[in-house]
C-alpha positions as CSV (number, residue, x, y, z in Angstrom):
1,X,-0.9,-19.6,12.9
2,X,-0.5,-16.3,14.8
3,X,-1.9,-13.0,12.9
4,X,0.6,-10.7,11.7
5,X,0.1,-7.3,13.8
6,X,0.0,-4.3,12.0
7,X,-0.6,-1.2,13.7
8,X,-1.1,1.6,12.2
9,X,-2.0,5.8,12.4
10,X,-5.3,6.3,13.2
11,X,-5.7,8.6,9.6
12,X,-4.3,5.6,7.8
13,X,-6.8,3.2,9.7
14,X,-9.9,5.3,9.0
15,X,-8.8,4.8,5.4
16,X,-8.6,0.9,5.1
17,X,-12.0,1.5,6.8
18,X,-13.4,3.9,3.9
19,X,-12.3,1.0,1.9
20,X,-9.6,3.8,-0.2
21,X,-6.7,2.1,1.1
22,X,-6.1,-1.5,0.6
23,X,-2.4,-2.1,0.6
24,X,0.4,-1.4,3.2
25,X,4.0,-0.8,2.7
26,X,6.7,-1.4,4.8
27,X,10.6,-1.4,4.9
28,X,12.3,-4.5,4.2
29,X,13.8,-5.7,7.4
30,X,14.0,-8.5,9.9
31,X,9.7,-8.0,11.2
32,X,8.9,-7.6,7.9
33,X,10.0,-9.9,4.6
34,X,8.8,-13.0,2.9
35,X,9.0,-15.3,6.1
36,X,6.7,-13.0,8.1
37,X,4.3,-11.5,5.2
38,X,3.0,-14.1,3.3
39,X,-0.4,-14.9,1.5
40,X,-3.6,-16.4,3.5
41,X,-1.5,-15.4,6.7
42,X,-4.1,-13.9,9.0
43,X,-3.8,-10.0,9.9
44,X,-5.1,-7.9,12.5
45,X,-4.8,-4.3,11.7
46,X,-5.0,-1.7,14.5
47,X,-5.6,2.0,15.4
48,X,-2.3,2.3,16.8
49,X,-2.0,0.0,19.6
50,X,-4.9,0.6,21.7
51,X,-7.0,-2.7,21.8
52,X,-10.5,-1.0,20.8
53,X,-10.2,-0.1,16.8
54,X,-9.2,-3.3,14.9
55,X,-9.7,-4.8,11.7
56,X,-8.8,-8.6,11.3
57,X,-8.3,-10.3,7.5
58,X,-5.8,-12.1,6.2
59,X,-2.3,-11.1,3.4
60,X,-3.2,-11.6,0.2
61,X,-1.3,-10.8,-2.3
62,X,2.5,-9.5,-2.0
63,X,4.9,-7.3,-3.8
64,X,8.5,-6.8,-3.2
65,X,10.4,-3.7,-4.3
66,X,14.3,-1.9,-4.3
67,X,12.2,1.2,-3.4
68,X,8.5,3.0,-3.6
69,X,9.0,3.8,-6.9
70,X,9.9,0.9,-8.8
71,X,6.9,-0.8,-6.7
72,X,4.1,-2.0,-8.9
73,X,1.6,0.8,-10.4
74,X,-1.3,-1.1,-8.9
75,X,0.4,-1.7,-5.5
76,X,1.1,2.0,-5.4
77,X,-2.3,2.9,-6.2
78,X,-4.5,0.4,-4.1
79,X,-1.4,1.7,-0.9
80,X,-2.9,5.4,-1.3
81,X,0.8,6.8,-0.7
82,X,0.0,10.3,-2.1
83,X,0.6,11.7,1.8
84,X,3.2,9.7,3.1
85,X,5.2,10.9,6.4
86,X,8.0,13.4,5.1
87,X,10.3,11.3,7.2
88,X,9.9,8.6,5.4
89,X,12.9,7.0,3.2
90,X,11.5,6.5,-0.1
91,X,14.7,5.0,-1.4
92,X,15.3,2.0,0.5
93,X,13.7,-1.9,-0.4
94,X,10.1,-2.5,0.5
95,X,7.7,-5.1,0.8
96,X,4.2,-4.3,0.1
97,X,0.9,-6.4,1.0
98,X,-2.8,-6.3,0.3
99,X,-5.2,-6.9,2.9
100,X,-8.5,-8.9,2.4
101,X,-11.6,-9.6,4.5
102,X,-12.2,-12.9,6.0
103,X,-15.7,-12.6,4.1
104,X,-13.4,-13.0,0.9
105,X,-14.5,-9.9,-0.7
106,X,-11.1,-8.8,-2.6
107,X,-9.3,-5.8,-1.7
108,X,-10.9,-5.3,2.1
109,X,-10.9,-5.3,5.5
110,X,-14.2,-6.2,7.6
111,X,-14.0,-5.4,11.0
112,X,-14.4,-8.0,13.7
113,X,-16.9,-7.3,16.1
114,X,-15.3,-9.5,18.7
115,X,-12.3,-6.9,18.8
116,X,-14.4,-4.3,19.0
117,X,-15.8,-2.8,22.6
């Protein structure tokens, strides 16, 4: 099964690496919804998409929402939204997932050294 690619700014990566953020969100669309986010589907989680900064684990679990704020209190919490992009449409459906370390350690990421230069 091929990982699910997530790339990400490098502010928000250096937080799944502190360990404070442990879910992402993203709009409902064709890339991502229930046949491309799904639990024990393996994820590779970048620094934008340079090849150097990655963090591989797998979905675990996964929330569906009309919008950010009818999304799960825990969800919202273990995302870390309190600075999202101004830009961003807060309003429209989402689908949110939690990532988890290959080590099985709930609720985070462990980098993999054989992505790493």
């Amino acid at each position: 099964m091929k990982a699910l690619f997530v790339p990400v700014y490098s502010w928000v990566y250096d937080r799944y690496v502190a360990g404070t953020k442990r879910v992402e969100i993203r709009t409902y669309g064709p890339r991502w919804n229930e046949g491309t986010v799904y639990t024990n589907r393996p994820v590779t989680l970048s620094r934008g998409y340079g090849k150097t900064d990655r963090l591989t684990g797998s979905v675990g679990r996964v929330w569906r929402a009309a919008s950010i704020s009818s999304l799960e209190e825990e969800a919202l919490r273990l995302a870390d939204v309190t600075d999202m992009p101004k830009g961003f449409d807060w309003n429209v459906p989402i689908i949110a997932f939690e990532l988890v370390a290959p080590s099985e350690q709930p609720r985070s990421l462990s980098r993999s050294t054989s992505l790493f230069l």
